[in-house]
FIRO-803416 format. One line per field, with one value per residue: residue number from 0; residue in one letter; z, y, x of N, C-alpha, C, O in turn. Coordinates in steps of 0.001 Angstrom, whole numbers, plus 524288, in hexadecimal, padded with zeros to 5 digits. Atoms other than C-alpha are relative to their C-alpha. Layout:
BEGIN
n	c(NUM	...)
res	c(A	...)
n_up	c(Z	...)
n_north	c(Y	...)
n_east	c(X	...)
ca_up	c(Z	...)
ca_north	c(Y	...)
ca_east	c(X	...)
c_up	c(Z	...)
c_north	c(Y	...)
c_east	c(X	...)
o_up	c(Z	...)
o_north	c(Y	...)
o_east	c(X	...)
***
This chain:
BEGIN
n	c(0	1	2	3	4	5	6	7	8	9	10	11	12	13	14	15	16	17	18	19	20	21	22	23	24	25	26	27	28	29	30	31	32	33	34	35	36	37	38	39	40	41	42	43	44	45	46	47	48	49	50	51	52	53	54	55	56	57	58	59	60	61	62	63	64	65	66	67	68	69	70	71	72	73	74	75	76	77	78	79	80	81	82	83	84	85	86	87	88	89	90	91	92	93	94	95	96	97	98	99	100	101	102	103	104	105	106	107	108	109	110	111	112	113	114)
res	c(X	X	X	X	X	X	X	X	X	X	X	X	X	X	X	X	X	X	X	X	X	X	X	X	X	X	X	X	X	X	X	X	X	X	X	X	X	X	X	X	X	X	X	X	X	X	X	X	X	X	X	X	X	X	X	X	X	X	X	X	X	X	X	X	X	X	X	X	X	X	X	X	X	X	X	X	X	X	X	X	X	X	X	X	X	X	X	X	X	X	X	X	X	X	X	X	X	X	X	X	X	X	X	X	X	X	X	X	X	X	X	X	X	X	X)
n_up	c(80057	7FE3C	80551	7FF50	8025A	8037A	801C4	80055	80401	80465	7FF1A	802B3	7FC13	7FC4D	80149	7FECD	7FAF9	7FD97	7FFAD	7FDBD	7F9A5	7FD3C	7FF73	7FD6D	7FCCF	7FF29	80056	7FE8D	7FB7A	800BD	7FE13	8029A	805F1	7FE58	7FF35	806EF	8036C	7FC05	801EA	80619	80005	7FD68	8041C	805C7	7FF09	7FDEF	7F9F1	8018B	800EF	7FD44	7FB3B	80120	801E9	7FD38	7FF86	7FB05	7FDD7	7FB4E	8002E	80227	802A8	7FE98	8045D	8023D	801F4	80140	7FD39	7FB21	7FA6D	7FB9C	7FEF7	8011C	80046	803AB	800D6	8032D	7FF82	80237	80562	80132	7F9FB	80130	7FC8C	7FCB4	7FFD6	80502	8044A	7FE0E	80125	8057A	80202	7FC56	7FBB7	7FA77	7FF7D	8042D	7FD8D	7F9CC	8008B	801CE	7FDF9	7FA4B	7FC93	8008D	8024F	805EF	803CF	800C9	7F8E0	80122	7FC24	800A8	80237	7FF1F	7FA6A)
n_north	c(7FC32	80160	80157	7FB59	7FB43	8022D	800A1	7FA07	7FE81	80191	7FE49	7FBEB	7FAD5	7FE15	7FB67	7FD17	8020A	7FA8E	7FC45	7FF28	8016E	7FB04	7FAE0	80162	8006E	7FC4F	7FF26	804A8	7FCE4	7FF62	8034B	805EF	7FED2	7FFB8	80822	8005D	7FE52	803E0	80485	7FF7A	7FE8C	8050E	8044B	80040	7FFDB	80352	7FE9E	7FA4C	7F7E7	7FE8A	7FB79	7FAB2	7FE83	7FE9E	7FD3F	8014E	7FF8E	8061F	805D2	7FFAC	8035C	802F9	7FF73	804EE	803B3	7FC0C	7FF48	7F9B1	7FFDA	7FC9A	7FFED	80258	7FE48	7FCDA	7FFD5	7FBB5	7FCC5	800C0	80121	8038A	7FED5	8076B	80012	80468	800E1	801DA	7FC7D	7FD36	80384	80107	7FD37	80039	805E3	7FF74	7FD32	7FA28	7FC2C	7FFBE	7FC96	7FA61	7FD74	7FD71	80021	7FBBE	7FAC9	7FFA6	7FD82	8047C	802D1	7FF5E	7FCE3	80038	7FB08	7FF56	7FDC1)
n_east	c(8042D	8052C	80334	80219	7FCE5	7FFB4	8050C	7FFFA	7FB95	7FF78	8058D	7FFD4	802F8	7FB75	7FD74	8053C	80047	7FD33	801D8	80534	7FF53	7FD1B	8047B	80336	7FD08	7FF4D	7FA1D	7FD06	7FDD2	7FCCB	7FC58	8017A	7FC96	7F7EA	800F2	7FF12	7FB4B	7FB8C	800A9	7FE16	7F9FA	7FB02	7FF48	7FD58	7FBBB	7FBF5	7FE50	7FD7C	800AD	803F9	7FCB0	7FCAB	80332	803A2	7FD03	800E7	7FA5A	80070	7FEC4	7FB70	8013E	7FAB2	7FD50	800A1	8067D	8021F	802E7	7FF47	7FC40	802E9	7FB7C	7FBE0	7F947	7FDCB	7F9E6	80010	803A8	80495	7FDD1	8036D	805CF	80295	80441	7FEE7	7FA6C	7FDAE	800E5	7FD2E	7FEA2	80193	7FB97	7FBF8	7FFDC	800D8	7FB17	80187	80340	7FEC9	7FC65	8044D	801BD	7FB02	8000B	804A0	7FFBC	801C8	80474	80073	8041C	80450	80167	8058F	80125	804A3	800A4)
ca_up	c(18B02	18F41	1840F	1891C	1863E	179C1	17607	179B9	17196	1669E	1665F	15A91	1639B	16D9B	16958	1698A	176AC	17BDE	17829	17CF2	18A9F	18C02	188B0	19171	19AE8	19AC3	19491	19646	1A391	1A312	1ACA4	1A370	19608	19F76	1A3C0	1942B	1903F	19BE3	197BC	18883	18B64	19460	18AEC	17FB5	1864B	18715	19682	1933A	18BAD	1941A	19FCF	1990A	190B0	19B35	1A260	1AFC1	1B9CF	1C437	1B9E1	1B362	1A8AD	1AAEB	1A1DC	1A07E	1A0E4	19C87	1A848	1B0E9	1BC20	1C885	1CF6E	1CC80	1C865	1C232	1BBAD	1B9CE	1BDF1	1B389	1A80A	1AA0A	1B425	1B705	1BF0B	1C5E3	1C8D8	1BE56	1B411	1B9D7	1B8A5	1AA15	1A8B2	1B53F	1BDC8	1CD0C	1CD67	1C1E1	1C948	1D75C	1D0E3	1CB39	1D5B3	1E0ED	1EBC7	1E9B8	1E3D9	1D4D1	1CAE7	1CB5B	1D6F4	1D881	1DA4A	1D9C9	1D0BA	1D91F	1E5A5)
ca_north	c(EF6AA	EF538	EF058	EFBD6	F05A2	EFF5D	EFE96	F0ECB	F1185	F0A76	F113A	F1BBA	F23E4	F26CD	F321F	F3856	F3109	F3AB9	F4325	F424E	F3DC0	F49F8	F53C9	F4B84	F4D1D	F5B1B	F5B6F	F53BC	F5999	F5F55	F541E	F48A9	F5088	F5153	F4010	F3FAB	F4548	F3E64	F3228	F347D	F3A2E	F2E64	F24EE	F29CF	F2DE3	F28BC	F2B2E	F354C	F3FA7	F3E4F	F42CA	F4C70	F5171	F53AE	F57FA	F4EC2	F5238	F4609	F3BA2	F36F4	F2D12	F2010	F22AF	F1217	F0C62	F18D5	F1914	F2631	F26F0	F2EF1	F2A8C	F241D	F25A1	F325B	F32EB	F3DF9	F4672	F4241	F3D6F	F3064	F2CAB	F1C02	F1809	F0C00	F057F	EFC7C	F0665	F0DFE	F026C	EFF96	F0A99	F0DA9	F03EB	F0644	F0BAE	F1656	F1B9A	F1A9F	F21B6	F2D5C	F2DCE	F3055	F2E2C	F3902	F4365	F3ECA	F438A	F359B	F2FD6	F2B1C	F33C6	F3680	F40BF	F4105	F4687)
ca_east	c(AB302	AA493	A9A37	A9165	A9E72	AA0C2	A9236	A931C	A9EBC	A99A8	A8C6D	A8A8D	A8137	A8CD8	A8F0B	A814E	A7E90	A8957	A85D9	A774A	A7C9A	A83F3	A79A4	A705A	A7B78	A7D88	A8A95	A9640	A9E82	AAB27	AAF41	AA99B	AB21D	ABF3F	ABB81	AB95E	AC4F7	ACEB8	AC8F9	ACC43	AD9EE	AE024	AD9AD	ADFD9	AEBF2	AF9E3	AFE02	B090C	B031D	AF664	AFF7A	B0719	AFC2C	AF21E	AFD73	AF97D	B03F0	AFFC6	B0388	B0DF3	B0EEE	B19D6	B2423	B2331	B14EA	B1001	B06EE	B00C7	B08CC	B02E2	B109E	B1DD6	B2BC9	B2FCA	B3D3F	B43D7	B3C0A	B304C	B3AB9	B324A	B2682	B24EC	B1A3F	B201B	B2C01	B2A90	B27ED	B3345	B3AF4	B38E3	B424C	B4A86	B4FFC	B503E	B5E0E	B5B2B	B4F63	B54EA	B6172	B55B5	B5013	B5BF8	B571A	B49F9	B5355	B52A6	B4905	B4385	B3829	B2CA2	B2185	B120E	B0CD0	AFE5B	B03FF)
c_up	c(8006C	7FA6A	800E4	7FD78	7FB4C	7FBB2	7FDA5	7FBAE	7FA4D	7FE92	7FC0D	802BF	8049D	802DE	802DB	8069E	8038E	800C4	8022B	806D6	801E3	7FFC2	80483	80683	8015A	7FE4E	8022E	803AD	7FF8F	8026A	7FB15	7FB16	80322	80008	7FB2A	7FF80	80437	7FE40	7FB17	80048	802DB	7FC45	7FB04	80055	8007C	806ED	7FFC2	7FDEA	802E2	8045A	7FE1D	7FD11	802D0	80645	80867	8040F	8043C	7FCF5	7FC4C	7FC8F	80080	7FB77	7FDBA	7FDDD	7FD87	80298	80279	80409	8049E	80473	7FDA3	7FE47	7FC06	7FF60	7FE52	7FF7A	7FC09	7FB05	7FE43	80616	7FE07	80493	804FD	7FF75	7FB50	7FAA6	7FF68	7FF00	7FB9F	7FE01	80469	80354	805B8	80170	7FE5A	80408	8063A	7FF62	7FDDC	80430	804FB	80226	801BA	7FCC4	7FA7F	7FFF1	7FD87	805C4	7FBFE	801E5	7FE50	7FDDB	80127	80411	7FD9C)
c_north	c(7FD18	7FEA5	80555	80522	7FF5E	8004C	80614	8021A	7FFB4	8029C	80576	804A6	80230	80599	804B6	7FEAC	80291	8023B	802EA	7FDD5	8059A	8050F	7FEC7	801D1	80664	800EF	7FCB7	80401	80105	7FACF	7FAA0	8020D	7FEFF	7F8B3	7FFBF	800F5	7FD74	7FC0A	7FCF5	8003C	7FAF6	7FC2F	7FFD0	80385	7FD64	8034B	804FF	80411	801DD	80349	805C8	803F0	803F7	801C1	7FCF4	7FEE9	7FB51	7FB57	80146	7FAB5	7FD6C	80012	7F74C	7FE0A	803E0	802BF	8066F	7FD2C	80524	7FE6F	7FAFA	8016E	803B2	7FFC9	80296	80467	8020E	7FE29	7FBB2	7FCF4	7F9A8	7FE4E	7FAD9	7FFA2	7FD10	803F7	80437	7FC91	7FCDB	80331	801D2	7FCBA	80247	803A5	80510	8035D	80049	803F3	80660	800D3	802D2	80090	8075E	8050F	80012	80221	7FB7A	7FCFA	7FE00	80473	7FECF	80595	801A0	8020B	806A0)
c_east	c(7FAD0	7FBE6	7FE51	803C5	8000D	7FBF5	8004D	802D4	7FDC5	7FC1C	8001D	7FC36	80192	7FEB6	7FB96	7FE44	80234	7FD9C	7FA9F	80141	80196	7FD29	7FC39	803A1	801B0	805E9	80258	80650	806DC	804B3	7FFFC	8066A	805B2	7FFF4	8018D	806FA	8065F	7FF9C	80332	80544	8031D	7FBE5	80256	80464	804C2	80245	80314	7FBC0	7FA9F	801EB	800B0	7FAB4	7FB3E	804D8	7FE8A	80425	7FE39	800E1	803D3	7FFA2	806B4	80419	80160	7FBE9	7FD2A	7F98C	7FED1	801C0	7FD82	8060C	80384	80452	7FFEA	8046D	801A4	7FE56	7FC70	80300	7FC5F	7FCC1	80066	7FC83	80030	804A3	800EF	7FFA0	80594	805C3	8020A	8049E	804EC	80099	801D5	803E1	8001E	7FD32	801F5	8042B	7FCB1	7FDF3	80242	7FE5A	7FC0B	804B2	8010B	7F9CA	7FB1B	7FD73	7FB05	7FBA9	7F9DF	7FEEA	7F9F9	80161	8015F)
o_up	c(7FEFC	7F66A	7FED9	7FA7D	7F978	7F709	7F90D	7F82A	7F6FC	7F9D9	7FE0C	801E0	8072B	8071C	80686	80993	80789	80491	80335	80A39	805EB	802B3	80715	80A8D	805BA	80151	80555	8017C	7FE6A	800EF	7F9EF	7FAA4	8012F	7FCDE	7F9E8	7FF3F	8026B	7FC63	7FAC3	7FE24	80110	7FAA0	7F80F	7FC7C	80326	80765	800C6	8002A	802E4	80576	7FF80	7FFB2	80134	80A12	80C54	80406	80541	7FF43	7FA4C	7FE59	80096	7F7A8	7F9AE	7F950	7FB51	80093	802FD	80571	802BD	806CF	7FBB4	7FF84	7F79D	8035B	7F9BC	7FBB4	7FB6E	7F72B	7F9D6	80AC6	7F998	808D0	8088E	7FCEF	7F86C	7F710	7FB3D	7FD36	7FC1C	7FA97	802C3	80574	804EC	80401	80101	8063C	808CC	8029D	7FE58	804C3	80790	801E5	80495	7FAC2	7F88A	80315	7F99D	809B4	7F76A	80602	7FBCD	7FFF7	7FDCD	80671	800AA)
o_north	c(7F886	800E9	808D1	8086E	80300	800D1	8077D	80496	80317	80255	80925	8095B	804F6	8079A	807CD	80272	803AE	802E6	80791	7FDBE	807C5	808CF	80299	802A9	806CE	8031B	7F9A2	806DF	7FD0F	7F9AC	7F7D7	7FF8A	7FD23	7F616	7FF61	7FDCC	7FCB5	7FA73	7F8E7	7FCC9	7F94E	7F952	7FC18	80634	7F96C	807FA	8093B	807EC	8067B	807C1	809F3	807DB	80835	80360	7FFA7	7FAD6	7F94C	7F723	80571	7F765	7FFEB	7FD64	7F601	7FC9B	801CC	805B2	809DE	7F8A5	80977	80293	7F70C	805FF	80276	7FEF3	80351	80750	806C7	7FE5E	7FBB2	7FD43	7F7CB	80027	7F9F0	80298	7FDB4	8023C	80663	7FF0E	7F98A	8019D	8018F	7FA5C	805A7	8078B	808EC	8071C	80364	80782	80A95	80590	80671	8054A	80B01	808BE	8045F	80314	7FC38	7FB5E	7FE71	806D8	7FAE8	8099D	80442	80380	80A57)
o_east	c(7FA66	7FD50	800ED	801EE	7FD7C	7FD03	8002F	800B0	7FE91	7FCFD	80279	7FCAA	7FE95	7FDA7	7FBEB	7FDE6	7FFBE	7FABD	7FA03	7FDD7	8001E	7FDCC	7FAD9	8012A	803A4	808F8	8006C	8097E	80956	80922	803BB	80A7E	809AD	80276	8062E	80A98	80AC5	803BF	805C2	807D8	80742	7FF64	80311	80575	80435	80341	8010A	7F9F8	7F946	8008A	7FEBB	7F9C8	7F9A6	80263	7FF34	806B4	80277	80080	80527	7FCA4	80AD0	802E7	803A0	7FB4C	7F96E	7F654	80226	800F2	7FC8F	806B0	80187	8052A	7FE73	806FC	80063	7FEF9	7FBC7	80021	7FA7C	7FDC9	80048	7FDD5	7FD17	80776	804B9	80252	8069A	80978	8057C	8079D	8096F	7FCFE	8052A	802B8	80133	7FF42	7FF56	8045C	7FEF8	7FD5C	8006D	7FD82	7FD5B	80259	801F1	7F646	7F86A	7FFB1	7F99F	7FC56	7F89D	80076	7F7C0	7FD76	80161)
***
């Protein structure tokens, strides 16, 4: 973190300072409160319930690293989501998922949840 942020943070006239920016400012914009509040929520989120919670159907969280996923291996048709081969790997071995996925007609591929 920056001295300047640090300096800000630490600063007992913050608060008021806001508050006099934002009247000077005409209010504070519905886009700035949604920024605000995205910001707040994935910093003080765990990956899962941010998905499920906010209910974001383009990602998917790695049932290993506990990464967002935008594509990679579903299994199961969503029992568990891994975002690479090694992650994928960690728990099935080449044979397993080649036997799930049969030749495209298992319940078991890779895919992309942005197209």
């Amino acid at each position: 973190m920056d001295v300047l942020r640090l300096e800000v943070l630490a600063s007992s006239e913050l608060n008021d300072y806001f508050h006099q920016l934002v009247k000077e400012n005409g209010g504070i914009s519905e886009k700035d409160i949604r920024e605000f509040m995205a910001d707040y929520v994935m910093k003080h989120s765990c990956m899962e319930p941010l998905v499920d919670n906010l209910e974001l159907e383009h990602i998917r969280v790695c049932s290993e690293c506990g990464k967002p996923m935008y594509e990679g291996y579903c299994i199961e048709d969503g029992a568990d989501y891994y975002c690479s081969d090694e992650c994928l790997h960690q728990n099935i071995n080449q044979e397993e998922y080649d036997a799930l996925y049969d030749d495209g007609r298992g319940d078991s591929y890779w895919t992309s949840w942005l197209d």
